[in-house]
C-alpha positions as CSV (number, residue, x, y, z in Angstrom):
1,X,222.9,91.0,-172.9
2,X,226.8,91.6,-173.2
3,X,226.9,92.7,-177.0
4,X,230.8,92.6,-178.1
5,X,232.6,93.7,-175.1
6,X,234.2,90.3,-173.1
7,X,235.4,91.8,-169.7
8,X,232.9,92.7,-166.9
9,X,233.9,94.9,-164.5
10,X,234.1,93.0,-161.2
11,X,234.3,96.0,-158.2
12,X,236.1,94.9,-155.0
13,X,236.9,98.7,-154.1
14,X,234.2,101.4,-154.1
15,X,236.5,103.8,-155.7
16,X,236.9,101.7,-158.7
17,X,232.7,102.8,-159.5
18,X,234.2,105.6,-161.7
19,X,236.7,103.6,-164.1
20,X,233.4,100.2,-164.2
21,X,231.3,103.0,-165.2
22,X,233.7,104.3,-168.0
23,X,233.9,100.9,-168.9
24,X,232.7,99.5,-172.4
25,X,231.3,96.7,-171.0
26,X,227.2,97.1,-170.3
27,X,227.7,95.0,-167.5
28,X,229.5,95.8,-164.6
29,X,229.1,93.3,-161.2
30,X,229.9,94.7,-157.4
31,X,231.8,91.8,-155.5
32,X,232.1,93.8,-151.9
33,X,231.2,97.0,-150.0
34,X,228.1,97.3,-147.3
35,X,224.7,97.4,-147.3
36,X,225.5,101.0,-146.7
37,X,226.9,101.8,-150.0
38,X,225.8,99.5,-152.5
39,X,222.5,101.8,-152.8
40,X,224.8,104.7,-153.9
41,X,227.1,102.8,-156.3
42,X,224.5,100.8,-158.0
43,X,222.9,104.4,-158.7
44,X,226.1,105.6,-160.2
45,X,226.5,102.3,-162.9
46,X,222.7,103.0,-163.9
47,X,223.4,107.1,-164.6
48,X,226.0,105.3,-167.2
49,X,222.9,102.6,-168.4
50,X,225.1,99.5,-167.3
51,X,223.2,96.3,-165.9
52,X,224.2,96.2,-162.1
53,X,224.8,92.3,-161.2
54,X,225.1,92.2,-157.3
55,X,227.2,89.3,-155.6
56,X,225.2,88.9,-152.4
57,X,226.8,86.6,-150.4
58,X,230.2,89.0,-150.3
59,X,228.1,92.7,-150.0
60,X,228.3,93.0,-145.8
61,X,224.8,93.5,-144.4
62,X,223.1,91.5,-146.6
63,X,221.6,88.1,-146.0
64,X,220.7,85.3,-148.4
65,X,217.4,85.5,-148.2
66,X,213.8,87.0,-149.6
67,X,214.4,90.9,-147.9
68,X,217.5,91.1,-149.0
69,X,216.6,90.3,-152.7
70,X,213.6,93.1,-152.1
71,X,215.7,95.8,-150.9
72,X,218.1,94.9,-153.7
73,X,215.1,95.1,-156.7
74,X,213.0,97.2,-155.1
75,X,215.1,99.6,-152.9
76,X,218.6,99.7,-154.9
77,X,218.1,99.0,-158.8
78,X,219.9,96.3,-158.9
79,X,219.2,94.3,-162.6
80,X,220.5,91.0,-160.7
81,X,222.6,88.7,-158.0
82,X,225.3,86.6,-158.3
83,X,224.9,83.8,-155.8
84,X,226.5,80.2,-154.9
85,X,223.1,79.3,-153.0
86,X,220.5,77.9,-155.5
87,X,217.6,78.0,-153.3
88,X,218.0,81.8,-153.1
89,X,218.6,82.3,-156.8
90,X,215.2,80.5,-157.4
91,X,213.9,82.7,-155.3
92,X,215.2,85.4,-157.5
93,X,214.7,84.4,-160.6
94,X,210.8,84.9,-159.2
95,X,211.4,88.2,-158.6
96,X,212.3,88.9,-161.9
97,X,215.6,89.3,-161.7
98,X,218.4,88.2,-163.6
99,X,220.3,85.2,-161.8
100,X,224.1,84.3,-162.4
101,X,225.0,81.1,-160.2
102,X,228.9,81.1,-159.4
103,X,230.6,78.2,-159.5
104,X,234.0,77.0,-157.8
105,X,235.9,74.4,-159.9
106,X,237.7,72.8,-156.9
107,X,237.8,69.2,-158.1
108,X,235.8,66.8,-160.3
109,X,232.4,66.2,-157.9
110,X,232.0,70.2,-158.0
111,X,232.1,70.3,-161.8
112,X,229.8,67.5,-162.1
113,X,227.6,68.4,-159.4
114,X,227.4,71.9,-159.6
115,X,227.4,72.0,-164.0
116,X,223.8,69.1,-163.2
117,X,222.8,72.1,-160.6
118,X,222.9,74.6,-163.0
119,X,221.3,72.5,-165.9
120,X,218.6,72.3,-163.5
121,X,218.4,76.0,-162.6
122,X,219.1,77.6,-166.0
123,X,220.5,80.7,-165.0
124,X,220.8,83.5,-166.9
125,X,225.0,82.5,-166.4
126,X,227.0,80.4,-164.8
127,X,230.0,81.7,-163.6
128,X,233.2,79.1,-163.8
129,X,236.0,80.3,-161.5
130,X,238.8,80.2,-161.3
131,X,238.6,81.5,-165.3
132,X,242.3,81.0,-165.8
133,X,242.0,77.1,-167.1
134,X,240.9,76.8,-170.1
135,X,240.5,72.8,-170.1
136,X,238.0,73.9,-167.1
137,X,235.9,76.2,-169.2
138,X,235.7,74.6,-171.9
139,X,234.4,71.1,-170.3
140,X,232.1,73.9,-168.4
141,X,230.6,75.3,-172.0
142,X,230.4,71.5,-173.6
143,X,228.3,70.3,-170.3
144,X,225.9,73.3,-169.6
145,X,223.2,74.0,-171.8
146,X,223.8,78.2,-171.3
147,X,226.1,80.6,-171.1
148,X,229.5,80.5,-169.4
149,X,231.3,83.9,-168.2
150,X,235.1,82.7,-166.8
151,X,236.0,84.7,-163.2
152,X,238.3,84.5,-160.6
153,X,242.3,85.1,-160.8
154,X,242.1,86.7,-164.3
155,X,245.1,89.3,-164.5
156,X,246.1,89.4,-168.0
157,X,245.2,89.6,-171.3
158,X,246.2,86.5,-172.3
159,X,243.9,84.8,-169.3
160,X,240.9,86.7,-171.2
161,X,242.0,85.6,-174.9
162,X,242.3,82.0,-173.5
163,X,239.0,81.9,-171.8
164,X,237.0,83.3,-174.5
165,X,239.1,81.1,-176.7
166,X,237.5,78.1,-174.2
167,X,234.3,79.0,-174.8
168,X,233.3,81.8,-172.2
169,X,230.9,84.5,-173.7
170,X,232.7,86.9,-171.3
171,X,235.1,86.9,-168.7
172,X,234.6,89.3,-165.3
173,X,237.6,90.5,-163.0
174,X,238.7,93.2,-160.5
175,X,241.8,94.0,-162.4
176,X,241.3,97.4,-163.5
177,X,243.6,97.4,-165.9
178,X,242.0,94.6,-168.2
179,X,238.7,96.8,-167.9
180,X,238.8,98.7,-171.6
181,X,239.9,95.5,-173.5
């Protein structure tokens, strides 16, 4: 799905749809905003062809559950969610949509636990954050039997570079700047 570009687009501020959209990358994720405006800026990524990845735990209004996963297929356009809660990205994945099941490295049981979730799950990605330890994502990409996309506190080149050097096929972030890499 991601081709040769290695940084997604990860929008915290609604007036940073333009500069995702101009992006290279055919994937762009939205990471905040209302139930009130994700409607409009997933619209605005598909005019430019990209493949919308909601995070619906952050995106106010929305609930983890079946309607909300409706209104986001059906209603918005959304290509897929980005979701700690497995039970819901099952329910996706039945939906049809693509599923990316995030991750937080906080100690050893998460990495263990949550890498035998996603085993079990198969997501379409797992998400590894924070992506700026590289001994993380690499232990990440040698225990999961899919692909890894490194998130969370990326700010630099070299935190991409190292990440994909790790093993990540991709790395997202909200730091505009790393966007056109």
């Amino acid at each position: 799905m991601q081709g040769k570009v290695k940084v997604i687009p990860a929008i915290r501020d609604v007036s940073t749809v333009d500069l995702a959209a101009a992006s290279p990358s055919k994937i762009v994720f939205i990471l905040s905003g209302s139930i009130m405006e994700v409607e409009d800026v997933v619209l605005e990524l598909k005019k430019k062809e990209k493949i919308v990845f909601v995070h619906i735990d952050l995106v106010k209004g929305l609930k983890t559950d079946k309607f909300s996963l409706e209104f986001l297929k059906e209603r918005v356009g959304a290509d897929g969610i980005i979701s700690t809660h497995i039970a819901l990205l099952k329910q996706a994945r039945k939906m049809d949509l693509y599923i990316i099941q995030r991750l937080f490295l906080v100690d050893s049981n998460a990495l263990v636990n949550g890498i035998s979730q996603a085993n079990d799950l198969a997501p379409d990605f797992l998400e590894v954050l924070p992506g700026i330890s590289p001994e993380l994502i690499e232990e990440a990409c040698y225990r999961f039997n899919g692909k890894v996309i490194a998130g969370g506190l990326v700010r630099t080149k070299e935190h991409v570079e190292q990440a994909i050097k790790a093993g990540a096929v991709a790395v997202s972030t909200s730091k505009v700047e790393l966007w056109n890499l």
